[in-house]
MARBA-560240 format. One record per residue (C-alpha): x, y negated, z; residue number from 1; residue in one letter; chain. Coordinates in steps of 0.05 Angstrom, whole numbers, m for minus. Layout:
<c1:X | c2:Y | c3:Z | sefi:NUM | donu:A | kolba:A> .
...
***
This chain:
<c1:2300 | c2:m2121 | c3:2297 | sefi:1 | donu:X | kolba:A> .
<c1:2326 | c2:m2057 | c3:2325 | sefi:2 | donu:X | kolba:A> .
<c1:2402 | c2:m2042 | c3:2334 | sefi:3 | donu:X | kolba:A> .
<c1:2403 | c2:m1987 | c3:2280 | sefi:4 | donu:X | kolba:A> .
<c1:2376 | c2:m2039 | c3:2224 | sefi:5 | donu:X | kolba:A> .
<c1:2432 | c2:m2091 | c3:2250 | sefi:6 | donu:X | kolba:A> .
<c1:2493 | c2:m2036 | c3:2236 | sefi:7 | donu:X | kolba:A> .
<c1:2456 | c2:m2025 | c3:2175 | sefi:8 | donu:X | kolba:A> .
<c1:2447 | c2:m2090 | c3:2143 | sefi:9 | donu:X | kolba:A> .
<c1:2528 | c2:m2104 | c3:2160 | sefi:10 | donu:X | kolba:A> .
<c1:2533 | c2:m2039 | c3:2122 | sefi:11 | donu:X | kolba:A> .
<c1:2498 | c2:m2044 | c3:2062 | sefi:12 | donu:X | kolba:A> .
<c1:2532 | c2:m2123 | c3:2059 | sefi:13 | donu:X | kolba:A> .
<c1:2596 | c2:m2079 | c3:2058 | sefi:14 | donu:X | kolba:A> .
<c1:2582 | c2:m2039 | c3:2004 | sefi:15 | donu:X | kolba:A> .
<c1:2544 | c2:m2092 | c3:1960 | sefi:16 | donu:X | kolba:A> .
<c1:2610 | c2:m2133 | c3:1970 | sefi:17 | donu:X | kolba:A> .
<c1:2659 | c2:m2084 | c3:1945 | sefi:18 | donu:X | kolba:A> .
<c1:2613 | c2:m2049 | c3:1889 | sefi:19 | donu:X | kolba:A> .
<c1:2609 | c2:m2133 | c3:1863 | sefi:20 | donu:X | kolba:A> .
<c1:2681 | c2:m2139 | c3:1861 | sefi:21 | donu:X | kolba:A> .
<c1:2678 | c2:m2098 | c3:1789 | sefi:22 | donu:X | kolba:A> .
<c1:2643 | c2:m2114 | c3:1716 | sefi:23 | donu:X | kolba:A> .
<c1:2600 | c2:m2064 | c3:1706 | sefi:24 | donu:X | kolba:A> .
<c1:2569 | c2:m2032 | c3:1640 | sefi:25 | donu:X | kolba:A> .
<c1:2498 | c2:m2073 | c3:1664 | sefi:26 | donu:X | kolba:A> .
<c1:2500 | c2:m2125 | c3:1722 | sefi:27 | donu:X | kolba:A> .
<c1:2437 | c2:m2135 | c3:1755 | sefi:28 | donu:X | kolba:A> .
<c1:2422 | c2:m2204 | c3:1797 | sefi:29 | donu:X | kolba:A> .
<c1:2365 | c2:m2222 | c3:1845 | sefi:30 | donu:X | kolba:A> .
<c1:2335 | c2:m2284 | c3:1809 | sefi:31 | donu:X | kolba:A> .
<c1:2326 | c2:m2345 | c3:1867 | sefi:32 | donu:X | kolba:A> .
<c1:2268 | c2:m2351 | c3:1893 | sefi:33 | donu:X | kolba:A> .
<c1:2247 | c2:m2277 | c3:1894 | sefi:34 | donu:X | kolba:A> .
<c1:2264 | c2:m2216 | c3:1932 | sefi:35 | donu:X | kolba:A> .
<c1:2215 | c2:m2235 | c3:1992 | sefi:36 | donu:X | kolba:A> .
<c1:2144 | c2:m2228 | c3:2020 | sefi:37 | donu:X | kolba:A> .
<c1:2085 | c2:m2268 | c3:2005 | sefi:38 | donu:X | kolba:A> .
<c1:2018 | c2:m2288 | c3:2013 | sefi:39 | donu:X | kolba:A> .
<c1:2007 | c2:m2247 | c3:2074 | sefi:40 | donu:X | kolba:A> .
<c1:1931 | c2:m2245 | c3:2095 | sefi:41 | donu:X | kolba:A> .
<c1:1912 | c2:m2211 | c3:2171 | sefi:42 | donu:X | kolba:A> .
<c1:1844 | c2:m2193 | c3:2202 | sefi:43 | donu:X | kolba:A> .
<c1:1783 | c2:m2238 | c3:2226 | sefi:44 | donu:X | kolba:A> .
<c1:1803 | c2:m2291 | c3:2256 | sefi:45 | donu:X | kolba:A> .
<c1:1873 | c2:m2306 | c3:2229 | sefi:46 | donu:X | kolba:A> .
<c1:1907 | c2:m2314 | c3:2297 | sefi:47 | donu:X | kolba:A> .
<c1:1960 | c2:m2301 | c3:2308 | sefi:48 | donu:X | kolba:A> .
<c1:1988 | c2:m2299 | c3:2229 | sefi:49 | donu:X | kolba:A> .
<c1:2028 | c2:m2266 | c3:2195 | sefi:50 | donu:X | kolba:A> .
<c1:2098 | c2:m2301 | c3:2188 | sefi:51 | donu:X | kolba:A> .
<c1:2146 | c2:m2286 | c3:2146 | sefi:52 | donu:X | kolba:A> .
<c1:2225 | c2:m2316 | c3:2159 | sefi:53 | donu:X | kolba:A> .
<c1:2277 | c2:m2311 | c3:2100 | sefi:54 | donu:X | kolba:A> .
<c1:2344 | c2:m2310 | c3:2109 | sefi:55 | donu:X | kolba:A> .
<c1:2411 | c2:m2312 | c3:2061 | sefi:56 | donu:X | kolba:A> .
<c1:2459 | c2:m2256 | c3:2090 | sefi:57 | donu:X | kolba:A> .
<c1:2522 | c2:m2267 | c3:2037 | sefi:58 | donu:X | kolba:A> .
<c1:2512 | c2:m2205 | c3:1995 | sefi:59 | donu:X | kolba:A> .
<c1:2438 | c2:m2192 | c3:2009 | sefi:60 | donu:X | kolba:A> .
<c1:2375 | c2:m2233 | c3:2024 | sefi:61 | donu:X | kolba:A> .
<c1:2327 | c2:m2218 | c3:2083 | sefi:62 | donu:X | kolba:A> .
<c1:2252 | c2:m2229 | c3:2079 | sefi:63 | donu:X | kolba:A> .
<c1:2214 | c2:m2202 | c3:2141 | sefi:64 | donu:X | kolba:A> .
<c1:2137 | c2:m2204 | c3:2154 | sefi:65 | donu:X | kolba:A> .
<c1:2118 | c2:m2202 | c3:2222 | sefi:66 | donu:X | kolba:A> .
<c1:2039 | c2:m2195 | c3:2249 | sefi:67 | donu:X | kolba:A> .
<c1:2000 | c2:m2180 | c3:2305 | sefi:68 | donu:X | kolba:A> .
<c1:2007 | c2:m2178 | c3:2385 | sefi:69 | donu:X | kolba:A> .
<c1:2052 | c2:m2130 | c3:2423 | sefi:70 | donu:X | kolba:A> .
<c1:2005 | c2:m2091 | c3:2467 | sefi:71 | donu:X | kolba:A> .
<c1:2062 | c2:m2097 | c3:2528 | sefi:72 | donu:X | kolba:A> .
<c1:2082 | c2:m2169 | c3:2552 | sefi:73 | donu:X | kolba:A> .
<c1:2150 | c2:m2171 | c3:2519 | sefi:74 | donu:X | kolba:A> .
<c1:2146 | c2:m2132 | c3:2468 | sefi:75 | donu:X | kolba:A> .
<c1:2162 | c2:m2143 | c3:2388 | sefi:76 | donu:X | kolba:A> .
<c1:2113 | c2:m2153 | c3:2338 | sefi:77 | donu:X | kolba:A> .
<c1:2105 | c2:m2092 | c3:2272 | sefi:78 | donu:X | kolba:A> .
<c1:2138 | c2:m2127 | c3:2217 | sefi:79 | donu:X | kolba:A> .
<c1:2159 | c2:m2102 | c3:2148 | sefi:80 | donu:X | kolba:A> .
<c1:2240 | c2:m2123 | c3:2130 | sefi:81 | donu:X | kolba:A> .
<c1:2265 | c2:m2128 | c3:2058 | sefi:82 | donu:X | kolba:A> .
<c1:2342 | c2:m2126 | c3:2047 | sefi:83 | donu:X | kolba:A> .
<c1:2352 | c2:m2143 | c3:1974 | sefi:84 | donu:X | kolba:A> .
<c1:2420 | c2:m2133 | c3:1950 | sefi:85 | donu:X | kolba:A> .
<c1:2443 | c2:m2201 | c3:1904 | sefi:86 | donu:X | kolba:A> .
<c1:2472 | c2:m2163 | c3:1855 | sefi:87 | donu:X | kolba:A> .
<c1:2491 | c2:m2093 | c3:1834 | sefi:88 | donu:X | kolba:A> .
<c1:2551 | c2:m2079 | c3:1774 | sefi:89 | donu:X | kolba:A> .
<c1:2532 | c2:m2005 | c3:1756 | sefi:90 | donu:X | kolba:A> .
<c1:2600 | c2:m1984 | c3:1732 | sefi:91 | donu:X | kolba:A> .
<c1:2577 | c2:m1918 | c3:1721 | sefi:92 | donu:X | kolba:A> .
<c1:2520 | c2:m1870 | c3:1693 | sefi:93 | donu:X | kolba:A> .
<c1:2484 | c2:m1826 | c3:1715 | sefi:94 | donu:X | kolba:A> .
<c1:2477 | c2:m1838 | c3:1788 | sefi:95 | donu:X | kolba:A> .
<c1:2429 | c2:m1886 | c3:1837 | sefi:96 | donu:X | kolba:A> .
<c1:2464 | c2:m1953 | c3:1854 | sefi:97 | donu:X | kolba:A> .
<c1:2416 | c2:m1984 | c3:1917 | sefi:98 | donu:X | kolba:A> .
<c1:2388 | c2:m2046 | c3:1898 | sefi:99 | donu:X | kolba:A> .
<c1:2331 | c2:m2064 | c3:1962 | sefi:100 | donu:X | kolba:A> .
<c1:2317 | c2:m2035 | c3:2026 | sefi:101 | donu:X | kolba:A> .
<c1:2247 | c2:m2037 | c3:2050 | sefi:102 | donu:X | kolba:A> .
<c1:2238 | c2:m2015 | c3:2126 | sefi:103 | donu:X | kolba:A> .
<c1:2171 | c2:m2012 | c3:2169 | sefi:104 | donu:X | kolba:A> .
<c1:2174 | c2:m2025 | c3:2242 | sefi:105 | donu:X | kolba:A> .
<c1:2103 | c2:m2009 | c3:2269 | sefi:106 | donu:X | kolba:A> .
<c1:2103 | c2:m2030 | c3:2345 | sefi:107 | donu:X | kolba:A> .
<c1:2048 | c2:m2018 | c3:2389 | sefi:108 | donu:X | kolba:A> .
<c1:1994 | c2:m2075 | c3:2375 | sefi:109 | donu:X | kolba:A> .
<c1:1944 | c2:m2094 | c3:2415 | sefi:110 | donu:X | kolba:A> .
<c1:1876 | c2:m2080 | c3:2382 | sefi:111 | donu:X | kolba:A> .
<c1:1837 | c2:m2144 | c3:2405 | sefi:112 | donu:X | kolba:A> .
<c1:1883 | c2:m2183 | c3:2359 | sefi:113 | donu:X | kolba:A> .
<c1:1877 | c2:m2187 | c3:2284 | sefi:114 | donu:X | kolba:A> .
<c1:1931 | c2:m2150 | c3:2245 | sefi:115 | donu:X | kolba:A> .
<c1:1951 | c2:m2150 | c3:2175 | sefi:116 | donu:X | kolba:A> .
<c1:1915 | c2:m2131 | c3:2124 | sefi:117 | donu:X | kolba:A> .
<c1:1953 | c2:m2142 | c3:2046 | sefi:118 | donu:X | kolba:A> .
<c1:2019 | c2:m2187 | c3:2033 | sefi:119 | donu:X | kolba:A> .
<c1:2055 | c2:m2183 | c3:1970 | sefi:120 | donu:X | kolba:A> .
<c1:2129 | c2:m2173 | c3:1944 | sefi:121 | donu:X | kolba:A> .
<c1:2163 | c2:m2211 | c3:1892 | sefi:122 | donu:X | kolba:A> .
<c1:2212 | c2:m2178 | c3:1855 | sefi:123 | donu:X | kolba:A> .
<c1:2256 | c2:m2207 | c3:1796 | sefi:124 | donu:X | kolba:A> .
<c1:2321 | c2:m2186 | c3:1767 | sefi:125 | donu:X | kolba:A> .
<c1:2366 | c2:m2214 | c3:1719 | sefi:126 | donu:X | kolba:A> .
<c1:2399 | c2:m2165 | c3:1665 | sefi:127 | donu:X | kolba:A> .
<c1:2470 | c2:m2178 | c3:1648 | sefi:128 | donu:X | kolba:A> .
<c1:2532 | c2:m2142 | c3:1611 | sefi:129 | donu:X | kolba:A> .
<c1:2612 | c2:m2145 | c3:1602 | sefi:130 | donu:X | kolba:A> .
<c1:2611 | c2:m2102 | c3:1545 | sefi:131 | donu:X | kolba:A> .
<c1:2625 | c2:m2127 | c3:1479 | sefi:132 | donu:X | kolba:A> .
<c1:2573 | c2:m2166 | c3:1454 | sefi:133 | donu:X | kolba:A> .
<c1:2536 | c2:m2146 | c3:1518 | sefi:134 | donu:X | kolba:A> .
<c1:2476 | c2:m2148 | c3:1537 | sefi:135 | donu:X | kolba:A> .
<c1:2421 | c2:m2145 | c3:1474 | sefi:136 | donu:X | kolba:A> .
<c1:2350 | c2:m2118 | c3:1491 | sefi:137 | donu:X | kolba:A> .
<c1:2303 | c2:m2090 | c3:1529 | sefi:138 | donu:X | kolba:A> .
<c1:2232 | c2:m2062 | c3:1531 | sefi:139 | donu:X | kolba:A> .
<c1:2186 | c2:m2026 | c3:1575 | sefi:140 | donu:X | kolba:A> .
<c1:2142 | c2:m1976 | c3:1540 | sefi:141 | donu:X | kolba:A> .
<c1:2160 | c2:m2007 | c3:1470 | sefi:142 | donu:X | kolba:A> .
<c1:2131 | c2:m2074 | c3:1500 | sefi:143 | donu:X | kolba:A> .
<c1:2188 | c2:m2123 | c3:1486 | sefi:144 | donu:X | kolba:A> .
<c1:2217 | c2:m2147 | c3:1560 | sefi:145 | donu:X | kolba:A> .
<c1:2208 | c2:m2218 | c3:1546 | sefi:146 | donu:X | kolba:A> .
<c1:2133 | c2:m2208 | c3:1526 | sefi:147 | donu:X | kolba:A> .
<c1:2120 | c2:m2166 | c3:1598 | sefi:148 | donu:X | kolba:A> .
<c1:2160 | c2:m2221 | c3:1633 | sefi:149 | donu:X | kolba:A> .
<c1:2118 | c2:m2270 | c3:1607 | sefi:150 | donu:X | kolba:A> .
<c1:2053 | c2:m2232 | c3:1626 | sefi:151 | donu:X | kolba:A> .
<c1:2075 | c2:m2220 | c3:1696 | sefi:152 | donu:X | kolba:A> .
<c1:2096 | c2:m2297 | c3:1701 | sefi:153 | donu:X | kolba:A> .
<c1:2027 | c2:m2319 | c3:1679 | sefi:154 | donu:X | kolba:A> .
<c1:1998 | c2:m2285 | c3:1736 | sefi:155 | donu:X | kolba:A> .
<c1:1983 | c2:m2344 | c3:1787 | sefi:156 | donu:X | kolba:A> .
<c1:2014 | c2:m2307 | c3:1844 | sefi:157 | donu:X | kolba:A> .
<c1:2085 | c2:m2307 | c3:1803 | sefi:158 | donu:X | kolba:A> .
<c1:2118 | c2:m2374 | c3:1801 | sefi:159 | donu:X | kolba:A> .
<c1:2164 | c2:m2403 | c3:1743 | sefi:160 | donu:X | kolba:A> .
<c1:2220 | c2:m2359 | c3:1768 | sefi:161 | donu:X | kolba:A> .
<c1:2265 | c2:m2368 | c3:1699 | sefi:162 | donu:X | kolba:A> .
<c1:2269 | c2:m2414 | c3:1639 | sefi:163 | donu:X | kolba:A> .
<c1:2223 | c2:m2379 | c3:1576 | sefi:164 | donu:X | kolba:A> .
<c1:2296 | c2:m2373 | c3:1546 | sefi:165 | donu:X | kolba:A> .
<c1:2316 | c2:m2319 | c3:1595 | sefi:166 | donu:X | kolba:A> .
<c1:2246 | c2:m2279 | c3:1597 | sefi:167 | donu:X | kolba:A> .
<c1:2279 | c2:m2227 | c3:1552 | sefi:168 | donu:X | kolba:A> .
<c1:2329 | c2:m2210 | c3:1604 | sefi:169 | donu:X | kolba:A> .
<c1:2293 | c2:m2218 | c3:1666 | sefi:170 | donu:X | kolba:A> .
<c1:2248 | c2:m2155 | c3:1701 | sefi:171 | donu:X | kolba:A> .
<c1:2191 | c2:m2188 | c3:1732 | sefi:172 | donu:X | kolba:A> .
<c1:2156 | c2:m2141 | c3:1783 | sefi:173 | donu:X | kolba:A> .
<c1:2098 | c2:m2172 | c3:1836 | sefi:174 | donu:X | kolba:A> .
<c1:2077 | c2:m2110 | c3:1890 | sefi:175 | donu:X | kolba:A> .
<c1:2014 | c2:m2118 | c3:1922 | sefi:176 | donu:X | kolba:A> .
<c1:2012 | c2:m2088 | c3:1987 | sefi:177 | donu:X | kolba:A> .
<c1:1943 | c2:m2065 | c3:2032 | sefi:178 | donu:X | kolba:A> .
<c1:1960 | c2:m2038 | c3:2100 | sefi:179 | donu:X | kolba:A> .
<c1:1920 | c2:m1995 | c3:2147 | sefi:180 | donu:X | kolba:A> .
<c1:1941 | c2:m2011 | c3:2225 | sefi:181 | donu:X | kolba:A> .
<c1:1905 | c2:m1948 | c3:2254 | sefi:182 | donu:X | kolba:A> .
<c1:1877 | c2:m1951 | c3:2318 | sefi:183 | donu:X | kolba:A> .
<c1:1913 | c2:m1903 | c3:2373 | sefi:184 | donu:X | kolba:A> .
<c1:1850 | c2:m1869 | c3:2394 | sefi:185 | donu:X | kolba:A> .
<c1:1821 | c2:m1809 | c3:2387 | sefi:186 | donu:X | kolba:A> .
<c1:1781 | c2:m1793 | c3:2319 | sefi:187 | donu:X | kolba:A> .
<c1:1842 | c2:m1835 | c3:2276 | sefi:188 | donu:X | kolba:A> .
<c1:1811 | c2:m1845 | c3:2210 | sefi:189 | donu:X | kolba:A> .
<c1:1883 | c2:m1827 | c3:2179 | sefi:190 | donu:X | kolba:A> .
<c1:1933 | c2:m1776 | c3:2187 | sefi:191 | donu:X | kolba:A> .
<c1:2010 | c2:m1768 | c3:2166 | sefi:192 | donu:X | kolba:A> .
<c1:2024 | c2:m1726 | c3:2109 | sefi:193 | donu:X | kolba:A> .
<c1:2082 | c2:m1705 | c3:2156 | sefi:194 | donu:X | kolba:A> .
<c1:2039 | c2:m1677 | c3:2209 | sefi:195 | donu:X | kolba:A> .
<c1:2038 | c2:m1739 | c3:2267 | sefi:196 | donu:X | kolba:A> .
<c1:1970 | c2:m1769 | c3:2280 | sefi:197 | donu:X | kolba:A> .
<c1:1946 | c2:m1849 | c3:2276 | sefi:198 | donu:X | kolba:A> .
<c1:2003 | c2:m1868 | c3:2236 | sefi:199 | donu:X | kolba:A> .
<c1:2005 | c2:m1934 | c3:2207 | sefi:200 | donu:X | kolba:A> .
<c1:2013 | c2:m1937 | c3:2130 | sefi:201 | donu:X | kolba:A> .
<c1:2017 | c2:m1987 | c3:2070 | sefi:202 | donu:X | kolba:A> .
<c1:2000 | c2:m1972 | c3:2006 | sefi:203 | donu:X | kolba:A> .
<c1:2049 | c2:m2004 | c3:1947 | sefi:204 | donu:X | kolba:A> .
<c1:2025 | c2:m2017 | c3:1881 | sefi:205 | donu:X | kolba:A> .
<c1:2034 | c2:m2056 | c3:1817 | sefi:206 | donu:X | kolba:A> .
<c1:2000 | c2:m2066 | c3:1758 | sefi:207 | donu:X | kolba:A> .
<c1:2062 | c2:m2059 | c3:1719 | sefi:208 | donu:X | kolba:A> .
<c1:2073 | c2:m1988 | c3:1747 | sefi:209 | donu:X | kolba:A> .
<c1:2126 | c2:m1955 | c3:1793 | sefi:210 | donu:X | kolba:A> .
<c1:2175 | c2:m1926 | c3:1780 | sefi:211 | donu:X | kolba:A> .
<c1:2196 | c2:m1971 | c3:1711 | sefi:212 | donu:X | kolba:A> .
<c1:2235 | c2:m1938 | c3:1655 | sefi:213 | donu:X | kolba:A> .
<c1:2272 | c2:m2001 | c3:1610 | sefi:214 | donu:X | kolba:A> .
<c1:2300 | c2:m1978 | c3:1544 | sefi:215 | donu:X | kolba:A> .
<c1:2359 | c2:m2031 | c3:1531 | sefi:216 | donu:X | kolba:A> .
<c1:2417 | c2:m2042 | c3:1474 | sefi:217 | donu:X | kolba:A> .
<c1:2480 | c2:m2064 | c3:1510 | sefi:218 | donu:X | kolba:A> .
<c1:2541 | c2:m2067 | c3:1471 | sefi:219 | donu:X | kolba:A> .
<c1:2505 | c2:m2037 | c3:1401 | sefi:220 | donu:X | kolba:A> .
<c1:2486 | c2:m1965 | c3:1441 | sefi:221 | donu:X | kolba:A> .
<c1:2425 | c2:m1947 | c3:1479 | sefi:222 | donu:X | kolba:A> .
<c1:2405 | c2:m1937 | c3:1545 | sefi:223 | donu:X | kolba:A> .
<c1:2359 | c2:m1924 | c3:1593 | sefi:224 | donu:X | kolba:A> .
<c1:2351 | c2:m1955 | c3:1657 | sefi:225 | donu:X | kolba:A> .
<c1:2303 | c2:m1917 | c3:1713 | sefi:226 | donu:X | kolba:A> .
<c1:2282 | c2:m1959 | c3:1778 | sefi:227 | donu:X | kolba:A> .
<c1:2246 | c2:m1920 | c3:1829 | sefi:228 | donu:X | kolba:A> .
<c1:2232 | c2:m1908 | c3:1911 | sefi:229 | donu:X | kolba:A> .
<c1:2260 | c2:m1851 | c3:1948 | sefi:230 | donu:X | kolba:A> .
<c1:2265 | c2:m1835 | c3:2021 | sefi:231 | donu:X | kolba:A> .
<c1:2336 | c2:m1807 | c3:2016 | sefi:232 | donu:X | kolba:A> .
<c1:2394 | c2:m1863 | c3:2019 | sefi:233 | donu:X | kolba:A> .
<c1:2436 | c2:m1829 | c3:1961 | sefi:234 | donu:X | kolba:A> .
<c1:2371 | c2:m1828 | c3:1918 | sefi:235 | donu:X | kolba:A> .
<c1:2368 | c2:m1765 | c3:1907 | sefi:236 | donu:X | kolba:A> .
<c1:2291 | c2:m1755 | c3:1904 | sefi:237 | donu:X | kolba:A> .
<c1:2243 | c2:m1794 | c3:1876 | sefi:238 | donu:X | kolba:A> .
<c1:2182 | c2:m1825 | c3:1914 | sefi:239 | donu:X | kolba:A> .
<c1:2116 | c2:m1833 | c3:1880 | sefi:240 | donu:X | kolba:A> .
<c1:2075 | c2:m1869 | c3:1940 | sefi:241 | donu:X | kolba:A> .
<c1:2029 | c2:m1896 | c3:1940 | sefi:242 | donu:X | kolba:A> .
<c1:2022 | c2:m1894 | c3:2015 | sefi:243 | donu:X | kolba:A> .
<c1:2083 | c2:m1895 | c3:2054 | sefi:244 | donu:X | kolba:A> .
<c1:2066 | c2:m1877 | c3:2136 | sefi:245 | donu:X | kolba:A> .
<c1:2107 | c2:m1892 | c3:2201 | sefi:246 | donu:X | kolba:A> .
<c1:2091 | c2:m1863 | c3:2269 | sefi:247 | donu:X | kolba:A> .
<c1:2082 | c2:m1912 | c3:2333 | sefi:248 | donu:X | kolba:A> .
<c1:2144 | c2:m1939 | c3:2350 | sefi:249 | donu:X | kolba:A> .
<c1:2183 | c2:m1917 | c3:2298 | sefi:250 | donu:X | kolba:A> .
<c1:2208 | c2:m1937 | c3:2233 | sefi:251 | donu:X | kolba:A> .
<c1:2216 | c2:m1916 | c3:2170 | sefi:252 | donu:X | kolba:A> .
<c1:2258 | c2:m1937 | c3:2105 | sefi:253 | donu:X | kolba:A> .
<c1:2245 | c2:m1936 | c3:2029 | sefi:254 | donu:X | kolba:A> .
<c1:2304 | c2:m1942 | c3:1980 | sefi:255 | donu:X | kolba:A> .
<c1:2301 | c2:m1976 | c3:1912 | sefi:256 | donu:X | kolba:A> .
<c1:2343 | c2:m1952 | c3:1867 | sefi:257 | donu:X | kolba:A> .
<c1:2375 | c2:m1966 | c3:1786 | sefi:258 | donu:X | kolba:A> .
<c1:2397 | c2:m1907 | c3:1741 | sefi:259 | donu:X | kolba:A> .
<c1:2431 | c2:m1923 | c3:1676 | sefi:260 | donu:X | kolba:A> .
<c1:2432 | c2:m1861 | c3:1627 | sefi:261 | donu:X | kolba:A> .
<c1:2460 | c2:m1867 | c3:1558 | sefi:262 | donu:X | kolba:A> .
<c1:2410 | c2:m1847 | c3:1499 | sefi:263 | donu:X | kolba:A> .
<c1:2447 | c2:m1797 | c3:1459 | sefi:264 | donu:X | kolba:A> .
<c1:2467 | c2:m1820 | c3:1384 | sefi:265 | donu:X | kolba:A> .
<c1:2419 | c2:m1793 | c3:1338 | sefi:266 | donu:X | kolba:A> .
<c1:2479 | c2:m1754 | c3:1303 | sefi:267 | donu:X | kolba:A> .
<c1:2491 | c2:m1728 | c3:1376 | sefi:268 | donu:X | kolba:A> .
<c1:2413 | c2:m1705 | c3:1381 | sefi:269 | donu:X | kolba:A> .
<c1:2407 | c2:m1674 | c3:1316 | sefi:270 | donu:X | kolba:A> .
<c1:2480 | c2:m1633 | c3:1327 | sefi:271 | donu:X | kolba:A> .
<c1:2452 | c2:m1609 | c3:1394 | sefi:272 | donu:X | kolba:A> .
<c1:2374 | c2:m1589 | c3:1357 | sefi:273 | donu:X | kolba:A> .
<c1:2416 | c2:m1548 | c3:1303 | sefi:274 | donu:X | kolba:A> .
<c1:2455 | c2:m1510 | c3:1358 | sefi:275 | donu:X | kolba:A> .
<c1:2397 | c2:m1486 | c3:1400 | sefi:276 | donu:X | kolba:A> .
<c1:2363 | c2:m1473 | c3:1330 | sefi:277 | donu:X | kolba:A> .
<c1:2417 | c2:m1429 | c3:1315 | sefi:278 | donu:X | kolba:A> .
<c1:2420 | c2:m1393 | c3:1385 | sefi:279 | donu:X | kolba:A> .
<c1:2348 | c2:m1383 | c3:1377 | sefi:280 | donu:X | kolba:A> .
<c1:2355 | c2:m1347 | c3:1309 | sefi:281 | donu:X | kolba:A> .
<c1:2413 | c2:m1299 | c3:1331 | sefi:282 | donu:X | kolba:A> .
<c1:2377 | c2:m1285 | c3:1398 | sefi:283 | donu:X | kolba:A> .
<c1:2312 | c2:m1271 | c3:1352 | sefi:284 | donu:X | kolba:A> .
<c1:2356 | c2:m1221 | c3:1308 | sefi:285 | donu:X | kolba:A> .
<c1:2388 | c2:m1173 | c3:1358 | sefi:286 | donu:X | kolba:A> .
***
């Protein structure tokens, strides 16, 4: 693990540690068991495999997937690290509150050696409030949460994470991941978006779709609550992916971020549709 992910990971604990110190308007909690990689596959031969080691860091969990054979005696591995934050109190609206950090170390591999080829993240994350009556409802698409919850736990990749009782509250989310370890030679069958050549890349994808919009009811008033990717770690721009590239011997991070935006009353809607309405018709009569 390089130096600049250790200061990080003390970092993010940090701010994970104070932002939990406060109730928040929706609380969101790794469920055990998830937040890690899985079912890693690698190339003919299957040796050396993929490993993956999982730690508990206090305030975040650590999942890292390691593969392949350094092509210098001494060197490190490519791995993919995920940094999952426990929990997250979003005492505010509007703005991105960091809930994983995924990061791709691609090391030089030796090309003799089998290397990965598709792994899997499990995601799941309990929904919580300490409004009111809290915490009522949620759906994705108009499919009631505890129905998609239920349809991502029958999947036989996704174990019995939570109690039937809780599916309604509980955001189920199983990425399958394919990557490409490019050869460094000339006549790379892929190249970098950004302009560097034989980049390594994975692509991310679940059948659930990314990024997730969840319409909830907390407290009697609606919301909506947007988790997505971004490059940027204030989450200020949204990354579609699929296919997320690193250079040789570099790295490179991907943010996932939770936005809670209140759903304006309908009283509220209709108000606002009668004054544009009426700032239409004057500007139509000058």
């Amino acid at each position: 693990m390089r130096l600049s992910n250790i200061a990080k990971l003390f970092t993010v604990s940090c701010l994970a540690a104070a932002v939990n110190t406060q109730a928040g308007i929706l609380d969101l909690t790794i469920v055990a068991g998830s937040g890690i990689f899985q079912n890693p596959t690698v190339g003919p031969g299957a040796i050396p495999p993929a490993t993956i080691v999982n730690a508990d860091l206090g305030a975040d969990l650590s999942s890292t997937l390691s593969w392949g054979v350094p092509i210098a005696a001494g060197g490190d591995q490519s791995n993919l690290e995920l940094l999952s934050h426990k929990s997250i109190s979003m005492v505010a609206l509007d703005i991105p509150y960091e809930i994983s950090i995924t990061t791709h170390n691609n090391n030089v591999l030796n090309g003799a050696f089998p290397t990965l080829e598709t792994a899997q993240i499990l995601g799941a994350l309990s929904l919580s409030s300490t409004l009111g009556v809290g915490f009522q409802s949620a759906s994705i698409m108009g499919t009631p949460l505890a129905l998609a919850t239920a349809l991502q736990i029958a999947d036989p990749d996704v174990p019995a994470l939570v109690p039937v009782a809780d599916y309604g509250k509980t955001l189920v989310t199983l990425f399958d991941i394919d990557f490409n370890e490019t050869p460094n030679v000339v006549g790379c069958p892929f190249g970098n978006p950004q302009g560097s050549i034989c980049d390594d890349f994975f692509s991310l994808t679940t059948l659930a779709g990314f990024p997730v919009t969840l319409d909830l009811m907390i407290d009697d008033m609606a919301y909506e609550l947007f988790i997505y990717s971004s490059f940027d770690a204030d989450g200020s721009t949204i990354e579609l992916g699929p296919d997320y590239f690193t250079a040789e011997n570099a790295a490179t991070d991907l943010y996932t971020f939770a936005r809670l935006t209140k759903v304006p009353e309908p009283t509220s809607v209709a108000l606002l549709s009668l004054g544009l309405l009426m700032a239409s018709r004057r500007k139509f009569k000058k």
